[in-house]
Each structure stands twice: as structure tokens, then as C-alpha cells.
C-alpha positions, -999 to +999 in steps of 0.1 A: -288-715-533-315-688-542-330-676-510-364-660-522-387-674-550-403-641-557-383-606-568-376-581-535-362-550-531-336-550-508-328-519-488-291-506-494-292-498-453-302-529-445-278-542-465-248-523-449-260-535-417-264-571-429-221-563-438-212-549-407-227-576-387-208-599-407-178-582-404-180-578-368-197-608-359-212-588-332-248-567-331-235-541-308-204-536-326-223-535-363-247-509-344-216-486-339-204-490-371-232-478-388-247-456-360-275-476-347-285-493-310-285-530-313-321-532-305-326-516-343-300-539-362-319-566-349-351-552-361-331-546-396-319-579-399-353-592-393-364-571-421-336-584-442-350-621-438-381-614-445-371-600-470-353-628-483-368-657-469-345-669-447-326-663-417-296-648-421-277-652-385-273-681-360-259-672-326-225-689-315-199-691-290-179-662-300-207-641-315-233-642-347-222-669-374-234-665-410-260-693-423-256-705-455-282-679-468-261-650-454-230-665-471-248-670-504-258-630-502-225-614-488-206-612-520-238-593-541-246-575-510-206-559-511-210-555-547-240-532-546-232-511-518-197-503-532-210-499-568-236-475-545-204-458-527-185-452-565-215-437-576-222-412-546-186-407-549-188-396-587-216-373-587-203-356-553-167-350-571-167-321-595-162-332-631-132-324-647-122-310-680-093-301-701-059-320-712-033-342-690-006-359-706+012-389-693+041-406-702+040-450-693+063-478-700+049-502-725+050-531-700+022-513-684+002-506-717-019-535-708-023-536-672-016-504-650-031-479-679-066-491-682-070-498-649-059-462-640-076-446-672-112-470-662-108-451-628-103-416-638-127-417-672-154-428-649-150-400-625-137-373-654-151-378-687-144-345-699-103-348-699-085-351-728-060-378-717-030-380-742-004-411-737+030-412-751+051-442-750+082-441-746+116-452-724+121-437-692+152-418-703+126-402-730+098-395-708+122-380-682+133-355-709+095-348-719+086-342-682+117-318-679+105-302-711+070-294-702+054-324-731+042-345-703+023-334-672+031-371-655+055-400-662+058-433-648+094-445-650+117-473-639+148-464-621+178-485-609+177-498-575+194-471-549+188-441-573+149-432-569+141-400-572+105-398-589+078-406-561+080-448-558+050-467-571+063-507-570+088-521-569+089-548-599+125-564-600+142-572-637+151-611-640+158-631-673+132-649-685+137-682-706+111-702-724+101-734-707+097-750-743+132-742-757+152-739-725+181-715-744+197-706-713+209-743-713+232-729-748+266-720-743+271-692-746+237-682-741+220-662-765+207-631-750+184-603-758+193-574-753+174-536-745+191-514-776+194-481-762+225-479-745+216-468-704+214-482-674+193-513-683+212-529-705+245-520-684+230-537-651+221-562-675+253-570-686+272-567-656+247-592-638+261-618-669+294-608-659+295-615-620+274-653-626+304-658-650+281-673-675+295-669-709+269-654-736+265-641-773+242-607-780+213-622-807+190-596-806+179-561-794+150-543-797+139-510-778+107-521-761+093-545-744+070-567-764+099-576-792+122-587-760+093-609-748+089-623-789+125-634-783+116-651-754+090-672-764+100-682-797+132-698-782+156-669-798+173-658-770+166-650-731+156-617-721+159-594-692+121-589-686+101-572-655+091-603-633+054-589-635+058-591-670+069-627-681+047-643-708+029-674-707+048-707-712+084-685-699+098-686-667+125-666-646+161-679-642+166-682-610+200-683-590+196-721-593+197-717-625+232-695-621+214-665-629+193-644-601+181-609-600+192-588-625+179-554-604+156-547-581+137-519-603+117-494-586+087-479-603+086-443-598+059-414-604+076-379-622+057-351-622+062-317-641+069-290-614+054-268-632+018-290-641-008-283-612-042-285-607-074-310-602-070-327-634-031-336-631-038-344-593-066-366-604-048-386-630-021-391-607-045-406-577-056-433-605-026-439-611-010-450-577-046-465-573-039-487-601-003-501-589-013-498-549-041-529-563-012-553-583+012-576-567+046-572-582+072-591-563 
């Protein structure tokens, strides 16, 4: 419902005292949160609806409740004083500028990386970021080796040693349209490079007794998930990463976890400084915001 037929200009302080009232459901609590006596929120929030044309307030039992005006302007009146808070935070911070390197799972190509690069390009526009791809066991070696300044890695559950992100468990995924797993033996996909991941994969087969032929192997990702969904084979996959019309087997299914993954940051002992500490805030900012179990 629009609450003024002609174009205002609405204050951004009136607007974060609109929020805290909301939020508080109390004048003399939104006063302390934004540093005012509750005599001048009420003279704000009269502002606010003339301002708009409405009132914004109606007092209740257990405080101030929201009208349907107040409900219709809370979610633009969030998004324009935290778009106003990234800004003021982005010209306070100090640009940046020279090279980071970073080292990222595919299965993360699509989801944790932009979100993490959108942050920091935003705030650093002057970095050179440079990405490599790679397994975990390679961009453990690069980090070692002084190629990559950060890595995010997966590491089998019990062994962590990098700085942990998520936690993002590894389950076989079937296709709901071709239902493979119902095949015996079951034909299974398989990580190629011999390590951990394919052991743990393997053994999980093992202990559920469940008998199974290898019909594939690839070393990334997106070929395991191929697999999947074109009713090849099942795949160990990371839970967050099962693709649309696939599902996990669970232990109904006489499968269960295959390991409970962690996620882990690795940084090069050796790479210090604003831009590697930068790149690695957006990066835990980036997982800290997904749900992965």
C-alpha cells in the first residue's frame, strides 16, 4: 500500500529512529539506542508521518505496534540505511591495492567466490585478485610453496588444521529420475585422484555392505555431479552441492554420511598485510552467511 501520493525526502535519522522503535517496540528504549530522550523520537516519528502520510505507530499492551503503513516501509527503510552504513563504511576504509591470490574448491566457484569477491571488489577495487582452482591436496602444496596467499580447503572430519569455515558433510547423491542406487551393484562415481576422499568414500561402501561397480571418475566436481544427473552412476557430492532433480541417500536408503567434511581457511605464513587480511574477512563473511548442514 503506497503511503504518500506525492515524492518526499525521507530523512536517513529519522529513518533509524523509525527502526529502532520497531525493533524495540519501546520509545524510551529506541531513544537510547540512537542517543535521543523520548520526548525527541516522538517529535521524529511525527516528522516521519508527515512525511509519509500516515501514522506509523499505534500504542498497545506491551508497547508501540507497527500500523500497516510502518510495516509496508520497514523493509525499504532497512535497505537504505544499510546500503547508507556500506557506503560510510567504504569511503572510511582505506583502498587497497596490489595482488592476493587465493586458492577455492570448484564447488564453491559459484557460490562462496562471488559473494566473497562482490564484498571485497566493492571495498578494494584496486587488488589484483588471481583464483586458481584446484584440489585441496594441490592448493595445500601452493600455499606451502608461497603461489597462493589463501586457500580454502576440505579436510576429513577429526583432522582440521587450516582455520574452520563450515562444516559441509559429503553424502551420495542419486538422481530422483533414474534412481541407480536401486542397481546392484550400484554404479558409483568416483573422485580420481587417489587421497582421502575417495578412501572415506570407499570405506563408507564397505561398512553399509552394499555391493558396487566403479563407472566413472573424474577430478572435480561438476563431471561427478554430470554423472549424477544423467543417471550414470551415484556420486559422493557435498550436501550443499546437490543438483536440481538429485537427492541424498540417506541411511534409509542403506547409505548415510559419507564424512562430515570441514571447510577450512590456509593461509601462507609468510603472506601478511591489509590486502591478504581483507580477502580473508570476505571470505569467512561469505560462508558465516550460507547454511550448510
Amino acid at each position: 500500500m503506497p503511503i504518500a501520493r506525492h515524492a518526499v525526502t525521507l530523512d536517513s535519522e529519522l529513518l533509524r529512529t523509525f527502526l529502532a522503535i520497531n525493533d524495540a517496540g519501546n520509545f524510551t528504549k529506541a531513544g537510547e539506542a540512537v542517543g535521543r530522550t523520548q520526548s525527541a523520537v516522538s517529535l521524529q516519528v511525527k516528522r516521519l508521518e508527515g512525511l509519509v502520510g500516515a501514522p506509523l505507530f499505534t500504542r498497545g499492551p506491551r508497547g508501540v505496534v507497527g500500523t500497516a503503513a510502518a510495516e509496508y516501509l520497514l523493509p525499504n527503510a532497512r535497505r537504505i540505511i544499510a546500503l547508507l552504513d556500506e557506503t560510510s563504511a567504504a569511503m572510511r576504509s582505506r583502498p587497497l591495492n596490489g595482488p592476493v591470490r587465493i586458492g577455492m574448491p570448484e564447488e564453491y566457484s559459484h557460490t562462496i567466490l562471488p559473494q566473497a569477491l562482490g564484498a571485497f571488489a566493492k571495498r578494494h577495487p584496486l587488488v589484483e585478485v588471481t583464483v586458481s582452482y584446484a584440489s585441496s591436496a594441490a592448493n595445500r602444496q601452493a600455499v606451502a610453496a608461497e603461489g597462493l596467499e589463501l586457500a580454502v580447503v576440505f579436510e576429513e572430519a577429526g583432522t582440521g588444521s587450516a582455520e574452520w569455515l563450515a562444516t559441509d558433510p559429503t553424502v551420495w547423491v542419486t538422481s530422483t529420475v533414474h534412481c541407480v542406487h536401486e542397481q546392484d551393484p550400484v554404479p558409483v562415481a568416483l573422485n580420481a585422484t587417489q587421497g582421502w576422499c575417495r578412501a572415506v568414500a570407499l570405506n563408507s561402501l564397505d561398512r553399509a555392505g552394499i555391493r558396487f561397480r566403479a563407472a566413472y571418475t573424474a577430478d572435480t566436481c561438476s563431471p561427478l555431479q554430470a554423472a549424477v544427473t544423467s543417471g550414470l552412476a551415484i556420486a559422493p557430492l557435498c550436501r550443499s552441492q546437490i543438483p536440481p532433480k538429485c537427492r541424498e541417500l540417506t541411511e534409509g536408503d542403506g547409505f548415510g554420511i559419507v564424512d562430515s567434511s570441514s571447510v577450512g581457511l590456509l593461509r601462507n605464513s609468510m603472506a601478511t598485510g591489509a590486502v591478504v587480511d581483507g580477502m580473508a574477512e570476505a571470505i569467512r563473511g561469505a560462508f558465516a552467511q550460507r547454511t550448510f548442514e
